[in-house]
C-alpha positions in Angstrom: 4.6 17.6 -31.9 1.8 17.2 -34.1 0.0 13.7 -33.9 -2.6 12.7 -36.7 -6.5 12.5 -35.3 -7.9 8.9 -34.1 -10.9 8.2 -35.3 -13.1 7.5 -32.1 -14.7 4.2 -31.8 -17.5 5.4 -30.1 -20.9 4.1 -31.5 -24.2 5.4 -30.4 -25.0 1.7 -30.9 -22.8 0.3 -28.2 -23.8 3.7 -25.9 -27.6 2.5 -26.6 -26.4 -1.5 -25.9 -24.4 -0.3 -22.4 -24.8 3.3 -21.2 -22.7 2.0 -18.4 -19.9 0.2 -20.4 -17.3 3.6 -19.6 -18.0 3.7 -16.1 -21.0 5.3 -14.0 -20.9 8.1 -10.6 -23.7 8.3 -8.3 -25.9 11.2 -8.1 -28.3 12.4 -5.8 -32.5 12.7 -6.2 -34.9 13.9 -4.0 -38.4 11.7 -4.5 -41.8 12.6 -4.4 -42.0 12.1 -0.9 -39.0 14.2 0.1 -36.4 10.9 0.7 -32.9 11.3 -1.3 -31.7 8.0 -2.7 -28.3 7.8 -5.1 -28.4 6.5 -8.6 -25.8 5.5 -11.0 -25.3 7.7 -14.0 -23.5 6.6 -17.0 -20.4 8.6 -17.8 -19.7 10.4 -20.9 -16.4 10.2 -22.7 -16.4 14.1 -21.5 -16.3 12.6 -17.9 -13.8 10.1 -18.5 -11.3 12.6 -19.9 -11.9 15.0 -16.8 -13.5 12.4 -14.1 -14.9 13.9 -10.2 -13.9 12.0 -7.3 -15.7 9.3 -7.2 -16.3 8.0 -10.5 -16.2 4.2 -11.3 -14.6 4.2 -14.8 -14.1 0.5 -15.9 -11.2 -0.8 -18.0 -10.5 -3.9 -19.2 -8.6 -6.6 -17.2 -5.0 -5.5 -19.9 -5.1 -2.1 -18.8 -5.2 -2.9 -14.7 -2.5 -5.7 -15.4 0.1 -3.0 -17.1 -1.3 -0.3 -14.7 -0.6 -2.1 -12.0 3.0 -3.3 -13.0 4.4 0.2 -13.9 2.8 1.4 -10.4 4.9 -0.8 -8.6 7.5 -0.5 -10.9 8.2 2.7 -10.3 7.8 3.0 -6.9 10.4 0.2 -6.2 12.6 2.6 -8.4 11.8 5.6 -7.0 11.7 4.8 -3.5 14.7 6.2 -2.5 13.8 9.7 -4.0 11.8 11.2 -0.3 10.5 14.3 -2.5 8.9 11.9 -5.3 5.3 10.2 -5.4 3.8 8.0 -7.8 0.2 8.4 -8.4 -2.2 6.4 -9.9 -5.6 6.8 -11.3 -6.0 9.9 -8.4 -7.4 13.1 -9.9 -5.0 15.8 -10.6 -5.9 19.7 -10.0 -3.4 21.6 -12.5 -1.7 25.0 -11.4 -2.6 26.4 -15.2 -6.0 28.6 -15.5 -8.4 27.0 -17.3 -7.2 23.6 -17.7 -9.8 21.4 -16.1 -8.4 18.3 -13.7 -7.3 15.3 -15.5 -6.8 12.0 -13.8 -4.0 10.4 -15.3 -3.5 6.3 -15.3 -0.2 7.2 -13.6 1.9 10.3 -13.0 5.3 11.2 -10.6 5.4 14.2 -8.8 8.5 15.5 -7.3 8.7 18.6 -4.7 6.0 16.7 -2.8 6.9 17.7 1.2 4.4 15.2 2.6 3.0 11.5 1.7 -0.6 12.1 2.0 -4.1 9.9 1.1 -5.1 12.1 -1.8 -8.2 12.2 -3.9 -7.5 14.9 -6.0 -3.6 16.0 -6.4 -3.5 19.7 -6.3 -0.5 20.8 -8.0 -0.7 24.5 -6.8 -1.3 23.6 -2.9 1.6 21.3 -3.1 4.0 22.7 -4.9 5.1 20.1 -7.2 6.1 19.7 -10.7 5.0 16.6 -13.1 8.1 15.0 -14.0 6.1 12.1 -15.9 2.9 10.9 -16.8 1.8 7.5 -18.6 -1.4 7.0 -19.8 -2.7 3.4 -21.3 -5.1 3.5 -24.1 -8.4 2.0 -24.7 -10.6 1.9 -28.1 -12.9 4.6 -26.3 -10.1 6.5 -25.4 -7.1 6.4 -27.7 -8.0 9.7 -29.3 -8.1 11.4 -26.1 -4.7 10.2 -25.2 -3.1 10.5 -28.3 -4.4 14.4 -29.2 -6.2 16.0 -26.5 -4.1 14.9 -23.6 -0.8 15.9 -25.4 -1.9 19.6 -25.7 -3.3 19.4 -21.9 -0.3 17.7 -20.3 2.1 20.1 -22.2 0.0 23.3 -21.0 0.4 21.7 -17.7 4.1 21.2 -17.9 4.3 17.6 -17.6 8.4 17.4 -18.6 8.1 13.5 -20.3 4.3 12.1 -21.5 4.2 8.2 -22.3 1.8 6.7 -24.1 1.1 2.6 -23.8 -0.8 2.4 -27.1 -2.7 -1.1 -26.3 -5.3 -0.1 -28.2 -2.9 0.7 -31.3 -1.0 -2.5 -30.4 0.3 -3.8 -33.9 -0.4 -7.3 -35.4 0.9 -10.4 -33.5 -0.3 -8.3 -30.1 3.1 -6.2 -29.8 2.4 -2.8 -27.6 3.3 0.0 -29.1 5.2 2.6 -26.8 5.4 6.8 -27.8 7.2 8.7 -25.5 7.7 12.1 -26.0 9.4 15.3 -24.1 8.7 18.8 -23.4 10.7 21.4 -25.5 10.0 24.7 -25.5 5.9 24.2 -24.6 5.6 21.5 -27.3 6.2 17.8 -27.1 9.1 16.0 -29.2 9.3 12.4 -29.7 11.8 11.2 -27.2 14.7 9.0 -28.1 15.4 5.3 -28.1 17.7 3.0 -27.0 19.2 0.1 -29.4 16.4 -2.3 -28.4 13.5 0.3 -29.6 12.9 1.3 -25.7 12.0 5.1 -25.2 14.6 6.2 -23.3 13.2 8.5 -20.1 15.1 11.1 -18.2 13.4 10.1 -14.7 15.9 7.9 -12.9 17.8 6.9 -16.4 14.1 4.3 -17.1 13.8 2.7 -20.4 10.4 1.6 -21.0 9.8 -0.5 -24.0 7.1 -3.8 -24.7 7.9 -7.1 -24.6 4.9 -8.8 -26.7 2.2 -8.0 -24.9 4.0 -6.5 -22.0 5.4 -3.5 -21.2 8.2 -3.5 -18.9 10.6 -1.0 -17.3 14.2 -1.2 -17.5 17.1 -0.1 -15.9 20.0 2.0 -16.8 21.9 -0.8 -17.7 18.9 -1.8 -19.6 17.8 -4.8 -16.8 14.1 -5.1 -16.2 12.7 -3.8 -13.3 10.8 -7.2 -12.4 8.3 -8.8 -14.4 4.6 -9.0 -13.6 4.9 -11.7 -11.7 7.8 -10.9 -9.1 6.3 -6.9 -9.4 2.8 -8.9 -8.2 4.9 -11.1 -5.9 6.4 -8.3 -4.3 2.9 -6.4 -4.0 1.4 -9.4 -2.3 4.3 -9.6 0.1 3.9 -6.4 1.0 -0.1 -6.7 1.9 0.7 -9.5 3.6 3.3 -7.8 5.7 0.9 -4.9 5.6 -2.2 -7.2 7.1 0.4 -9.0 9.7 1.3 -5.6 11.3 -2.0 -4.3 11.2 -2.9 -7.6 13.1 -0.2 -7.2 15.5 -0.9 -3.4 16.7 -4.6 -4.5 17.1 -3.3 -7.3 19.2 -1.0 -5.2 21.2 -3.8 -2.4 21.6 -5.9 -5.5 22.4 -3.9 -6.1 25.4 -3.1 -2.7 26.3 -6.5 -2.4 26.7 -7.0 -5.3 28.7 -4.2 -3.6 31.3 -5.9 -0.5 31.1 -9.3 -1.7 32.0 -7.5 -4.1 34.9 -5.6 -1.0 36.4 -8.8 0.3 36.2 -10.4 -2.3 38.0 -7.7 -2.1 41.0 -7.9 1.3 41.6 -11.9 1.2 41.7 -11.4 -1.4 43.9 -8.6 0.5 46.0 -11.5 3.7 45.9 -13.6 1.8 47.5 -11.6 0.2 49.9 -10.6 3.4 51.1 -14.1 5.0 51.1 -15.3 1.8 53.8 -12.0 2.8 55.4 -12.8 6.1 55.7 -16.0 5.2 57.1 -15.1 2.7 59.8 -12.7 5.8 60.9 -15.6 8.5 61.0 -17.9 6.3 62.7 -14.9 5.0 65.3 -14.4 8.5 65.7 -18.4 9.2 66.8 -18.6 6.1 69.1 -15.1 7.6 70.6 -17.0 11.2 70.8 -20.3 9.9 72.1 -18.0 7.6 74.4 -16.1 11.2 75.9 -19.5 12.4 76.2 -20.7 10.0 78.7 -18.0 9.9 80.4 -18.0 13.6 81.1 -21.6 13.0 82.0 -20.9 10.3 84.4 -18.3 12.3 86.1 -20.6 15.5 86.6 -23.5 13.4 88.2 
Protein backbone atom coordinates (compact mmCIF):
# COMPACT_ATOMS: atom_id res chain seq x y z
CA UNK A 1 0.00 0.00 0.00
CA UNK A 2 1.22 3.31 -0.79
CA UNK A 3 1.64 5.70 2.42
CA UNK A 4 2.17 9.49 1.83
CA UNK A 5 6.01 10.75 2.95
CA UNK A 6 6.46 12.23 6.74
CA UNK A 7 8.22 15.06 6.81
CA UNK A 8 11.21 14.32 9.13
CA UNK A 9 11.60 16.39 12.24
CA UNK A 10 15.04 16.27 12.20
CA UNK A 11 16.78 19.71 12.72
CA UNK A 12 20.51 20.26 12.37
CA UNK A 13 19.72 22.59 15.22
CA UNK A 14 18.64 20.04 17.73
CA UNK A 15 21.60 17.54 16.22
CA UNK A 16 24.06 20.61 16.98
CA UNK A 17 22.08 21.14 20.68
CA UNK A 18 22.34 17.07 21.46
CA UNK A 19 24.44 14.88 19.10
CA UNK A 20 23.49 12.29 21.61
CA UNK A 21 19.76 12.87 21.89
CA UNK A 22 19.03 9.41 19.36
CA UNK A 23 21.28 7.28 21.25
CA UNK A 24 25.22 6.73 21.10
CA UNK A 25 27.62 3.12 20.61
CA UNK A 26 31.03 3.00 21.75
CA UNK A 27 33.95 2.90 19.49
CA UNK A 28 37.37 2.06 19.81
CA UNK A 29 40.75 4.57 19.62
CA UNK A 30 44.09 3.82 19.85
CA UNK A 31 46.04 7.10 21.55
CA UNK A 32 49.22 8.53 21.07
CA UNK A 33 50.80 6.32 23.39
CA UNK A 34 49.44 3.06 22.02
CA UNK A 35 46.49 2.65 25.00
CA UNK A 36 42.84 1.90 23.44
CA UNK A 37 40.10 3.63 25.32
CA UNK A 38 36.12 3.52 24.07
CA UNK A 39 34.22 6.62 23.34
CA UNK A 40 30.62 7.25 22.73
CA UNK A 41 29.59 8.18 19.28
CA UNK A 42 26.40 9.80 18.57
CA UNK A 43 24.06 7.77 16.29
CA UNK A 44 22.73 8.82 13.10
CA UNK A 45 19.17 8.32 12.08
CA UNK A 46 20.94 5.81 9.44
CA UNK A 47 21.98 3.89 12.68
CA UNK A 48 18.85 3.95 14.37
CA UNK A 49 16.98 2.49 11.29
CA UNK A 50 19.70 -0.40 11.00
CA UNK A 51 21.32 -0.37 14.67
CA UNK A 52 24.71 -2.94 15.62
CA UNK A 53 24.69 -4.79 18.76
CA UNK A 54 25.29 -2.69 21.19
CA UNK A 55 23.85 0.56 20.55
CA UNK A 56 22.08 2.70 23.28
CA UNK A 57 19.17 4.25 21.28
CA UNK A 58 17.13 6.29 23.81
CA UNK A 59 13.29 6.75 23.62
CA UNK A 60 11.13 8.48 25.60
CA UNK A 61 9.59 7.21 28.80
CA UNK A 62 5.74 6.62 26.35
CA UNK A 63 7.40 4.45 24.02
CA UNK A 64 9.08 1.92 26.93
CA UNK A 65 5.64 2.08 28.73
CA UNK A 66 3.63 0.74 25.49
CA UNK A 67 6.80 -1.37 24.51
CA UNK A 68 6.80 -2.93 27.43
CA UNK A 69 2.91 -3.72 27.76
CA UNK A 70 2.54 -5.35 24.29
CA UNK A 71 5.91 -7.45 25.30
CA UNK A 72 4.17 -8.95 27.97
CA UNK A 73 1.13 -8.99 26.37
CA UNK A 74 1.92 -11.07 23.99
CA UNK A 75 3.83 -13.43 25.53
CA UNK A 76 1.12 -14.18 28.10
CA UNK A 77 -0.93 -14.85 24.87
CA UNK A 78 1.39 -16.67 23.10
CA UNK A 79 2.81 -18.75 25.70
CA UNK A 80 1.23 -21.78 24.85
CA UNK A 81 2.49 -21.65 21.20
CA UNK A 82 6.28 -23.87 21.96
CA UNK A 83 7.42 -22.86 18.28
CA UNK A 84 6.63 -18.97 18.83
CA UNK A 85 9.00 -16.15 20.45
CA UNK A 86 8.46 -12.63 21.02
CA UNK A 87 11.26 -10.42 20.55
CA UNK A 88 11.96 -7.14 21.54
CA UNK A 89 14.22 -4.39 20.61
CA UNK A 90 16.89 -7.53 19.58
CA UNK A 91 18.45 -7.05 16.16
CA UNK A 92 17.06 -9.07 13.37
CA UNK A 93 19.38 -10.55 10.42
CA UNK A 94 16.83 -11.05 7.37
CA UNK A 95 17.07 -14.22 5.02
CA UNK A 96 16.54 -11.60 1.82
CA UNK A 97 19.91 -10.35 0.00
CA UNK A 98 20.57 -7.13 0.46
CA UNK A 99 18.22 -6.08 3.11
CA UNK A 100 20.33 -4.79 5.93
CA UNK A 101 19.34 -5.99 9.76
CA UNK A 102 16.63 -4.08 11.24
CA UNK A 103 15.79 -4.10 14.94
CA UNK A 104 12.27 -3.95 15.37
CA UNK A 105 10.52 -2.49 18.72
CA UNK A 106 8.83 -5.96 18.77
CA UNK A 107 8.42 -8.86 16.42
CA UNK A 108 7.00 -12.85 16.80
CA UNK A 109 8.69 -15.49 15.22
CA UNK A 110 7.28 -18.83 14.79
CA UNK A 111 9.33 -22.06 13.57
CA UNK A 112 11.77 -21.17 16.32
CA UNK A 113 13.12 -24.88 17.57
CA UNK A 114 14.99 -23.44 20.52
CA UNK A 115 14.56 -20.40 23.22
CA UNK A 116 17.89 -18.94 23.02
CA UNK A 117 19.61 -15.36 24.55
CA UNK A 118 19.82 -13.68 21.21
CA UNK A 119 21.53 -10.42 20.12
CA UNK A 120 20.87 -10.53 16.73
CA UNK A 121 17.81 -12.91 15.34
CA UNK A 122 19.07 -14.54 12.32
CA UNK A 123 16.17 -15.56 10.34
CA UNK A 124 18.13 -17.86 7.89
CA UNK A 125 20.07 -19.90 10.82
CA UNK A 126 16.81 -20.44 12.43
CA UNK A 127 14.50 -21.11 10.18
CA UNK A 128 11.65 -18.93 11.04
CA UNK A 129 9.06 -16.81 9.52
CA UNK A 130 7.91 -13.22 10.91
CA UNK A 131 4.42 -13.58 11.57
CA UNK A 132 4.22 -9.94 13.12
CA UNK A 133 6.05 -7.02 13.76
CA UNK A 134 5.05 -3.67 15.77
CA UNK A 135 7.02 -0.77 15.67
CA UNK A 136 6.11 2.54 17.93
CA UNK A 137 6.89 5.84 16.51
CA UNK A 138 8.90 8.71 17.55
CA UNK A 139 9.09 12.44 15.94
CA UNK A 140 12.70 11.29 14.72
CA UNK A 141 11.48 8.28 13.52
CA UNK A 142 7.92 8.32 12.23
CA UNK A 143 8.96 8.55 8.60
CA UNK A 144 11.13 5.58 8.89
CA UNK A 145 8.24 3.58 10.22
CA UNK A 146 5.70 4.70 8.22
CA UNK A 147 7.62 4.47 4.52
CA UNK A 148 10.91 2.89 4.67
CA UNK A 149 10.07 0.08 7.13
CA UNK A 150 6.92 -0.93 5.15
CA UNK A 151 8.95 -1.62 1.91
CA UNK A 152 11.73 -3.44 4.16
CA UNK A 153 9.42 -5.58 6.33
CA UNK A 154 7.35 -6.63 3.18
CA UNK A 155 10.71 -7.63 1.26
CA UNK A 156 11.35 -9.49 4.40
CA UNK A 157 8.05 -11.24 4.46
CA UNK A 158 6.76 -10.08 7.67
CA UNK A 159 2.86 -11.54 7.13
CA UNK A 160 1.02 -8.51 9.49
CA UNK A 161 3.16 -4.89 10.17
CA UNK A 162 1.62 -2.60 13.07
CA UNK A 163 2.33 0.59 13.47
CA UNK A 164 1.57 2.51 17.12
CA UNK A 165 1.67 6.06 15.56
CA UNK A 166 2.39 7.97 19.10
CA UNK A 167 4.04 10.42 17.37
CA UNK A 168 0.89 10.87 14.90
CA UNK A 169 -1.36 10.52 17.94
CA UNK A 170 -4.45 12.89 17.13
CA UNK A 171 -5.71 15.80 19.35
CA UNK A 172 -6.91 15.03 22.86
CA UNK A 173 -3.71 12.41 23.00
CA UNK A 174 -5.71 9.38 21.27
CA UNK A 175 -3.00 6.78 19.58
CA UNK A 176 -3.47 6.11 16.35
CA UNK A 177 -3.10 2.37 15.38
CA UNK A 178 -2.40 1.17 11.24
CA UNK A 179 -2.17 -2.22 10.81
CA UNK A 180 -1.70 -3.63 7.61
CA UNK A 181 -1.11 -7.28 5.89
CA UNK A 182 0.91 -8.89 3.35
CA UNK A 183 -0.86 -9.62 -0.12
CA UNK A 184 0.82 -10.58 -2.82
CA UNK A 185 4.47 -8.77 -1.68
CA UNK A 186 2.62 -5.45 -0.89
CA UNK A 187 0.95 -4.40 2.27
CA UNK A 188 -3.00 -3.81 2.59
CA UNK A 189 -4.51 -2.04 5.31
CA UNK A 190 -5.85 -4.70 7.57
CA UNK A 191 -9.48 -4.75 8.75
CA UNK A 192 -11.22 -3.59 11.85
CA UNK A 193 -13.45 -4.65 14.33
CA UNK A 194 -16.75 -2.53 15.42
CA UNK A 195 -14.74 -0.76 18.08
CA UNK A 196 -12.04 0.66 15.37
CA UNK A 197 -9.42 -2.15 16.62
CA UNK A 198 -7.18 -3.60 13.80
CA UNK A 199 -8.13 -6.90 13.77
CA UNK A 200 -4.78 -9.36 13.58
CA UNK A 201 -4.60 -12.96 12.31
CA UNK A 202 -1.90 -14.00 15.17
CA UNK A 203 -3.91 -15.81 17.86
CA UNK A 204 -7.35 -13.96 16.69
CA UNK A 205 -5.55 -10.27 18.67
CA UNK A 206 -7.33 -7.04 18.28
CA UNK A 207 -5.12 -4.20 19.03
CA UNK A 208 -6.66 -0.87 19.21
CA UNK A 209 -5.90 2.52 21.79
CA UNK A 210 -7.63 3.37 24.59
CA UNK A 211 -6.67 7.24 25.04
CA UNK A 212 -3.32 7.16 25.41
CA UNK A 213 -2.98 3.46 25.65
CA UNK A 214 -2.76 0.86 23.46
CA UNK A 215 -4.08 -2.36 24.59
CA UNK A 216 -4.52 -5.90 23.15
CA UNK A 217 -7.64 -7.64 23.12
CA UNK A 218 -8.93 -10.96 22.87
CA UNK A 219 -10.98 -12.80 20.53
CA UNK A 220 -13.96 -12.01 22.32
CA UNK A 221 -12.67 -8.59 22.24
CA UNK A 222 -11.48 -8.70 26.39
CA UNK A 223 -8.31 -6.92 27.07
CA UNK A 224 -5.37 -8.75 27.64
CA UNK A 225 -4.47 -6.87 31.07
CA UNK A 226 -3.91 -3.39 31.44
CA UNK A 227 -0.49 -1.83 32.19
CA UNK A 228 -0.75 -2.19 35.49
CA UNK A 229 -1.76 -5.93 36.08
CA UNK A 230 0.67 -6.57 32.64
CA UNK A 231 3.47 -4.64 35.05
CA UNK A 232 2.02 -6.60 38.10
CA UNK A 233 2.46 -9.70 36.47
CA UNK A 234 6.08 -8.81 35.21
CA UNK A 235 7.16 -7.84 38.73
CA UNK A 236 5.73 -11.09 40.11
CA UNK A 237 7.59 -12.87 37.93
CA UNK A 238 11.16 -11.10 38.79
CA UNK A 239 10.34 -11.61 41.99
CA UNK A 240 9.68 -15.25 41.64
CA UNK A 241 12.58 -15.15 39.22
CA UNK A 242 15.12 -13.50 42.11
CA UNK A 243 13.57 -16.02 44.90
CA UNK A 244 14.64 -19.07 42.82
CA UNK A 245 17.69 -17.67 41.87
CA UNK A 246 18.22 -17.22 45.73
CA UNK A 247 17.20 -20.58 46.55
CA UNK A 248 19.65 -22.62 43.97
CA UNK A 249 22.52 -20.42 45.32
CA UNK A 250 21.43 -21.44 48.75
CA UNK A 251 21.17 -25.00 47.92
CA UNK A 252 24.55 -24.94 45.92
CA UNK A 253 25.64 -22.99 49.05
CA UNK A 254 25.14 -26.04 51.10
CA UNK A 255 26.00 -28.55 48.70
CA UNK A 256 29.17 -27.04 48.77
CA UNK A 257 29.52 -26.95 52.31
CA UNK A 258 28.95 -31.12 52.17
CA UNK A 259 31.22 -31.29 49.46
CA UNK A 260 34.09 -29.52 51.13
CA UNK A 261 33.15 -31.62 54.64
CA UNK A 262 33.22 -35.06 52.78
CA UNK A 263 36.24 -33.71 51.70
CA UNK A 264 37.47 -32.97 54.94
CA UNK A 265 36.69 -36.62 56.25
CA UNK A 266 38.25 -38.43 53.67
CA UNK A 267 41.61 -36.22 54.02
CA UNK A 268 41.25 -36.95 57.35
CA UNK A 269 40.54 -40.83 56.84
CA UNK A 270 43.99 -40.51 54.15
CA UNK A 271 45.83 -39.62 56.70
CA UNK A 272 44.68 -41.76 59.26
CA UNK A 273 45.46 -44.53 57.16
CA UNK A 274 48.94 -43.30 55.96
CA UNK A 275 50.11 -43.17 60.17
CA UNK A 276 48.40 -46.62 60.08
CA UNK A 277 50.33 -47.70 57.44
CA UNK A 278 53.25 -46.51 59.15
CA UNK A 279 52.89 -47.91 62.64
CA UNK A 280 52.45 -51.36 60.53
CA UNK A 281 55.80 -50.90 58.43
CA UNK A 282 57.72 -49.90 61.30
CA UNK A 283 56.07 -52.95 63.65
CA UNK A 284 56.95 -54.94 60.86
CA UNK A 285 61.02 -53.80 61.07
CA UNK A 286 61.13 -53.99 64.92
CA UNK A 287 59.43 -57.64 64.33
CA UNK A 288 62.30 -58.26 61.48
CA UNK A 289 65.20 -56.85 63.45
CA UNK A 290 63.58 -58.77 66.44
CA UNK A 291 63.84 -62.41 64.16
CA UNK A 292 67.26 -61.29 63.47
CA UNK A 293 68.54 -61.30 66.88
CA UNK A 294 67.02 -64.01 67.72
CA UNK A 295 68.61 -66.14 65.00
CA UNK A 296 71.77 -64.45 66.13
CA UNK A 297 71.41 -65.48 69.70
CA UNK A 298 70.67 -68.93 68.78
CA UNK A 299 73.88 -69.36 66.51
CA UNK A 300 76.26 -67.99 69.30
Amino acid sequence: MAVAAVAPTETPAAEKADPFRLGWRYVRRELPNGQVVLEPQPLTLDDVHYPQVGDFIVHSSEHERIRMYLFDALRAHLRALPDVVVLSDVRVAWDVPGLRPLGPDLVVFAGVRQQQDWATFDVAAEGARALLVIEITSPETRQIDLVDKMDEYAAAGVNEYVVVDWAGRRQGGRVMVRGYRLQEGAYLEMPRDEAGRVVLELGGLRIGSVGEDVLLFDARGQPIGDYVEVDARRQAAEARLREEVAARQAAEARLREEVAARQAVETQLREEVAARQAVEARLRELEARLRELEARSKQG
